[in-house]
C-alpha beads as a LAMMPS data file, in Angstrom:
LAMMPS data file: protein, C-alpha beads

188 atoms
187 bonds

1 atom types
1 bond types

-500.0 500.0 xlo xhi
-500.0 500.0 ylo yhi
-500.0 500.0 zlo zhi

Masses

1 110.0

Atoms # bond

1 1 1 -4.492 20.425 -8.833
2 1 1 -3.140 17.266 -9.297
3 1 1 -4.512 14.468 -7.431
4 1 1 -3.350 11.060 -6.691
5 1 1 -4.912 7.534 -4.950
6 1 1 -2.578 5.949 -2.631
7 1 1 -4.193 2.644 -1.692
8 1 1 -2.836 0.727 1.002
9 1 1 -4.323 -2.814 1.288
10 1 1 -5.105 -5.040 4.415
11 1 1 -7.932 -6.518 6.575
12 1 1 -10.133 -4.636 8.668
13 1 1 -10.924 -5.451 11.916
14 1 1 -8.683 -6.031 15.305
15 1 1 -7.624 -8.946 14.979
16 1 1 -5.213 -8.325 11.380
17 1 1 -3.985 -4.845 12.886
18 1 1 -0.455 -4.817 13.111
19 1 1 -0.192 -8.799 10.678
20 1 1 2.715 -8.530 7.496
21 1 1 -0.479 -8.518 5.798
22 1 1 -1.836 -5.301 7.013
23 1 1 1.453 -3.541 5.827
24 1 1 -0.470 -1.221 3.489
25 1 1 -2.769 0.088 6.455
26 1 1 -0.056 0.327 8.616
27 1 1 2.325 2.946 5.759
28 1 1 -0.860 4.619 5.882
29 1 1 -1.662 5.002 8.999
30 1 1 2.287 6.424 9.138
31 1 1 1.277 8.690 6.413
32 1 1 -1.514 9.827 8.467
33 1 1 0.459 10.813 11.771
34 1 1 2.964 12.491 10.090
35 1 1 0.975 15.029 8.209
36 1 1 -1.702 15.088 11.561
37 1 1 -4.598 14.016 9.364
38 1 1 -7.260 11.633 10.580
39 1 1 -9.638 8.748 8.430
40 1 1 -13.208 9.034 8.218
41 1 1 -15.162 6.005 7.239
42 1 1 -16.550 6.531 3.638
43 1 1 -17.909 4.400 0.884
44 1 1 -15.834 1.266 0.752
45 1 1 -12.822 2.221 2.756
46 1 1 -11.414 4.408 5.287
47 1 1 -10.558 7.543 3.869
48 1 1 -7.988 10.693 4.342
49 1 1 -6.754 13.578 2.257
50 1 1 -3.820 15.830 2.464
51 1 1 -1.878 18.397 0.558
52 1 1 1.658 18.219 -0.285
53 1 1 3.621 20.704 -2.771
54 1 1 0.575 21.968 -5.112
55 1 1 -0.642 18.037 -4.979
56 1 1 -3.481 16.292 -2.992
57 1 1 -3.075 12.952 -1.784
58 1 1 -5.851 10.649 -1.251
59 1 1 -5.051 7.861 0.875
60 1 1 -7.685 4.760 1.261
61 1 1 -7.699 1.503 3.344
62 1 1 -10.472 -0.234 1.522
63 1 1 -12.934 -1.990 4.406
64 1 1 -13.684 -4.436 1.277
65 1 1 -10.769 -7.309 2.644
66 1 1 -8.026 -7.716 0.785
67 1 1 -9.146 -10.110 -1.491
68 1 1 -11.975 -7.752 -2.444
69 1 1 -9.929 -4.693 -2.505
70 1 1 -10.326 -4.382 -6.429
71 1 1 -14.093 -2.779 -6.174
72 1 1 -12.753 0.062 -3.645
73 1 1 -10.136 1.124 -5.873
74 1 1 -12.390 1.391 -9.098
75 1 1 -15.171 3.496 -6.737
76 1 1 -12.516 5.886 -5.319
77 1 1 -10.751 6.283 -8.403
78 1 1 -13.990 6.874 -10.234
79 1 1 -15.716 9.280 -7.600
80 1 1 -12.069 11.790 -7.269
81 1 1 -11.718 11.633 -11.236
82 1 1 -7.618 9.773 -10.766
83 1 1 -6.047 8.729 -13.664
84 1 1 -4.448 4.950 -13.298
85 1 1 -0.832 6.046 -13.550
86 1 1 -1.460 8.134 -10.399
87 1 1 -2.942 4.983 -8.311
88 1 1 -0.400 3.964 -6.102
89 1 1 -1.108 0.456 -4.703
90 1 1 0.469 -0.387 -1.358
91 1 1 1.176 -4.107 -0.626
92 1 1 3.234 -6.928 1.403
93 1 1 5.109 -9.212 -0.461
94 1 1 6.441 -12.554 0.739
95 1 1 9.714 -12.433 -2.189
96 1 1 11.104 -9.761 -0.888
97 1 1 13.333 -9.647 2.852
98 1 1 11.617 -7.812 5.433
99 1 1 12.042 -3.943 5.048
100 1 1 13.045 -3.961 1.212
101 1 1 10.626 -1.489 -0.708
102 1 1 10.254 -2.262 -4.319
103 1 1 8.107 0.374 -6.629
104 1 1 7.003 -0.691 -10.029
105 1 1 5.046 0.622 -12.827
106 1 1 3.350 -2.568 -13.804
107 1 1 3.558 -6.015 -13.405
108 1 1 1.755 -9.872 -12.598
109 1 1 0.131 -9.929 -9.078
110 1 1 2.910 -12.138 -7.703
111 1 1 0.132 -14.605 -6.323
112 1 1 -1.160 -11.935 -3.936
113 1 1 -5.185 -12.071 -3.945
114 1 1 -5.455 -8.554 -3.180
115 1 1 -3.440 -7.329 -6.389
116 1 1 -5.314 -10.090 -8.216
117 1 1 -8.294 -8.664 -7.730
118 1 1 -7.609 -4.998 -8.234
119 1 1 -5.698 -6.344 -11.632
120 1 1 -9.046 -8.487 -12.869
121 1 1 -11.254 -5.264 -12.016
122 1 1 -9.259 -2.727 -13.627
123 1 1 -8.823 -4.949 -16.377
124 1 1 -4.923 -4.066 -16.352
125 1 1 -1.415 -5.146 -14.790
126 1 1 -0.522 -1.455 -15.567
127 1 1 -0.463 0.470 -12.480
128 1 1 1.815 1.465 -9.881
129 1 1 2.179 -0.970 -6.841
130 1 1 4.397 -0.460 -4.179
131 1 1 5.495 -3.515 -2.356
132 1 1 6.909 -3.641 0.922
133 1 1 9.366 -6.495 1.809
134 1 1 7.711 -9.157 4.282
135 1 1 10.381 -11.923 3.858
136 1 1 9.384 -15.782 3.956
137 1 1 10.239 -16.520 7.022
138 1 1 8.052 -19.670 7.033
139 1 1 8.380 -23.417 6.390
140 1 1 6.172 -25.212 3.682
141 1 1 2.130 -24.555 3.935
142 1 1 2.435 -22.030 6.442
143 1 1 2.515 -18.699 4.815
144 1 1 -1.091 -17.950 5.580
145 1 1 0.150 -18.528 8.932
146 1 1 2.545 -16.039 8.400
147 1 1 1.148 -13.340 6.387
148 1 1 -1.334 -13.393 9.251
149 1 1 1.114 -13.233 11.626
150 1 1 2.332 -10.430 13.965
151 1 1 6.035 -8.785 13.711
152 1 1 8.698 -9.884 15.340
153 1 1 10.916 -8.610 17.710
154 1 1 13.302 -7.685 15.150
155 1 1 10.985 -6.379 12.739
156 1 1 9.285 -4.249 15.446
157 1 1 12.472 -2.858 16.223
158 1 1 13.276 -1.709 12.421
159 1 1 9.870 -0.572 10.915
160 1 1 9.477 2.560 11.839
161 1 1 12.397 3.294 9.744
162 1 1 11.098 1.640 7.229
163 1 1 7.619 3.318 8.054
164 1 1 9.486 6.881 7.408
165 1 1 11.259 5.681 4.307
166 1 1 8.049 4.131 3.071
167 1 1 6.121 7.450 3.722
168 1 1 9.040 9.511 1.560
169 1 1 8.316 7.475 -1.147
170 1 1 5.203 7.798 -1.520
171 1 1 5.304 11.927 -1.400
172 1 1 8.093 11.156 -4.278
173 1 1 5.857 9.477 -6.237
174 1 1 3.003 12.393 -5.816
175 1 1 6.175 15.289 -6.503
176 1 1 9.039 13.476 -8.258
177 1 1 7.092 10.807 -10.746
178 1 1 7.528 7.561 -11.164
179 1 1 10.712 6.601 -12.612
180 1 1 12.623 9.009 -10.357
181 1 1 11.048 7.378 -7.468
182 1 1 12.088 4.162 -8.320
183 1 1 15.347 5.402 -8.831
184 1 1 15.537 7.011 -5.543
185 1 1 13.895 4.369 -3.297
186 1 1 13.873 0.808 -5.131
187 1 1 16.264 -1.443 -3.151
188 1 1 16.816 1.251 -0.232

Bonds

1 1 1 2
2 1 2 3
3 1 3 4
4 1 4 5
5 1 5 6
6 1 6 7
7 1 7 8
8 1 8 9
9 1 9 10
10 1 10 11
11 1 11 12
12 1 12 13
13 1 13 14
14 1 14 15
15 1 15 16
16 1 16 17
17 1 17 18
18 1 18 19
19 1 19 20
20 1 20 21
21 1 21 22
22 1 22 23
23 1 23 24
24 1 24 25
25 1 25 26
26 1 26 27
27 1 27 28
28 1 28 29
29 1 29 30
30 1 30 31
31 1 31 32
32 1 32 33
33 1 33 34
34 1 34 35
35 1 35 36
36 1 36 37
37 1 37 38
38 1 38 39
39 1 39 40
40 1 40 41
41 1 41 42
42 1 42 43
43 1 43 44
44 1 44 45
45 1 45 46
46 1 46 47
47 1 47 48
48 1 48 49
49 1 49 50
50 1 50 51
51 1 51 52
52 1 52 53
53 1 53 54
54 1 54 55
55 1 55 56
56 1 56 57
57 1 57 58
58 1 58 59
59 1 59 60
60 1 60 61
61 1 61 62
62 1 62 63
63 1 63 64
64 1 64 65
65 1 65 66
66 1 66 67
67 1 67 68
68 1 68 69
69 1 69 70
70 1 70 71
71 1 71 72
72 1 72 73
73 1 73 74
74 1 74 75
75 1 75 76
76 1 76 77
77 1 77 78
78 1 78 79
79 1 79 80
80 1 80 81
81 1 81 82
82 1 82 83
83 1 83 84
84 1 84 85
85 1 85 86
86 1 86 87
87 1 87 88
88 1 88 89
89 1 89 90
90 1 90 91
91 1 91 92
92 1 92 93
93 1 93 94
94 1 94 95
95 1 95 96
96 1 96 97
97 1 97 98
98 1 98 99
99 1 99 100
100 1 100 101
101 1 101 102
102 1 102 103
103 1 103 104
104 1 104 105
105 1 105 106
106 1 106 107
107 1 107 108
108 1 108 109
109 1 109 110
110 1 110 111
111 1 111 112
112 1 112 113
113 1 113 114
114 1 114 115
115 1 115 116
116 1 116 117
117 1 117 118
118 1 118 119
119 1 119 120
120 1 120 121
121 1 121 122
122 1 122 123
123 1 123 124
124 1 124 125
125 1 125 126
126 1 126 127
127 1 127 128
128 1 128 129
129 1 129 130
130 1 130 131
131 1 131 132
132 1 132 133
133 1 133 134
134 1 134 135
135 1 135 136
136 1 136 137
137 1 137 138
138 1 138 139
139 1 139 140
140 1 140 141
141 1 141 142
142 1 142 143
143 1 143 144
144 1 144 145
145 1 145 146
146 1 146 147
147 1 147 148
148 1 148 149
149 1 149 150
150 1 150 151
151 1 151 152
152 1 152 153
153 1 153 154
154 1 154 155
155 1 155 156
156 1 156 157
157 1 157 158
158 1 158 159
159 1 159 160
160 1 160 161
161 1 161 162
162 1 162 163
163 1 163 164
164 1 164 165
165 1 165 166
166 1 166 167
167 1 167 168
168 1 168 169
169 1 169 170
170 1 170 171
171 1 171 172
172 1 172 173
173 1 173 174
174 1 174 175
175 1 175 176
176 1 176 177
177 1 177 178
178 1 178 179
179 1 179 180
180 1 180 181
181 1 181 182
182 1 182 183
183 1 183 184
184 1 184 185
185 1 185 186
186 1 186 187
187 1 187 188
């Protein structure tokens, strides 16, 4: 049985839910309803599991904050025995317009604390990461601001399709691979 890690990052606690930041939470939480699975609090994270075509998906919302989120991702992928290449690590990112979905194999953390950490735990840049489109809609020194902020009205409006596109990818990465994933969903 092949098994793979699908880590979305974010803050816990009421006051981030539904932030840019919390983007990774929030696929997940899509992820969740859709296959009618629920998330138990485990070591480290909020945890869920589900089966999809011969492959189990193991989806975890660290409870370690974002800039911590390195220390969950070692434990879980440690404790379920995941290779690296099937980690998938779900995050916002400021570079790309709101909605674009960019998967990559590898690659620099982009300045995003969360990905800096998992990257100086892991001792590698190579693993997949995921990164959802948050745009920069922000003037200068206010992108914590931002990050931190809620959706807009437009935004609200068009994420759950991006919520649904988001979750497709992820069961391509689990069924399809890598490259054909990118293929399929990079720039969509």
């Amino acid at each position: 049985m092949k098994k793979f890690l699908i880590v979305g990052l974010g803050n816990i606690g009421e006051k981030y839910d539904n932030t840019r930041h919390n983007i990774g939470f929030k696929v997940l939480d899509e992820v969740a309803k859709k296959e009618d699975i629920t998330f138990e609090s485990q070591k480290l994270g909020a945890v869920s599991k589900f089966r999809f075509k011969g492959r189990t998906f193991i989806l975890l919302k660290p409870s370690t904050f974002m800039n911590l989120s390195g220390k969950a991702v070692k434990y879980w992928m440690t404790k379920e025995k995941i290779a690296i290449e099937n980690v998938l690590i779900i995050t916002d990112d400021l570079n790309l317009p709101f909605g674009s979905i960019r998967l990559k194999a590898k690659g620099s953390d982009g300045g995003h604390n969360g990905l800096k950490d998992i990257q100086a735990v892991l001792q590698t840049t190579k693993y997949p990461r995921f990164r959802f489109g948050v745009g920069a809609e922000f003037s200068k020194g206010r992108q914590v601001d931002y990050v931190l902020g809620k959706w807009d009205e437009e935004e609200s409006k068009q994420l759950p399709e991006r919520l649904e596109k988001a979750t497709e990818l992820i069961k391509s990465f689990g069924t399809a691979g890598l490259n054909n994933t990118m293929n399929t969903f990079n720039g969509k």
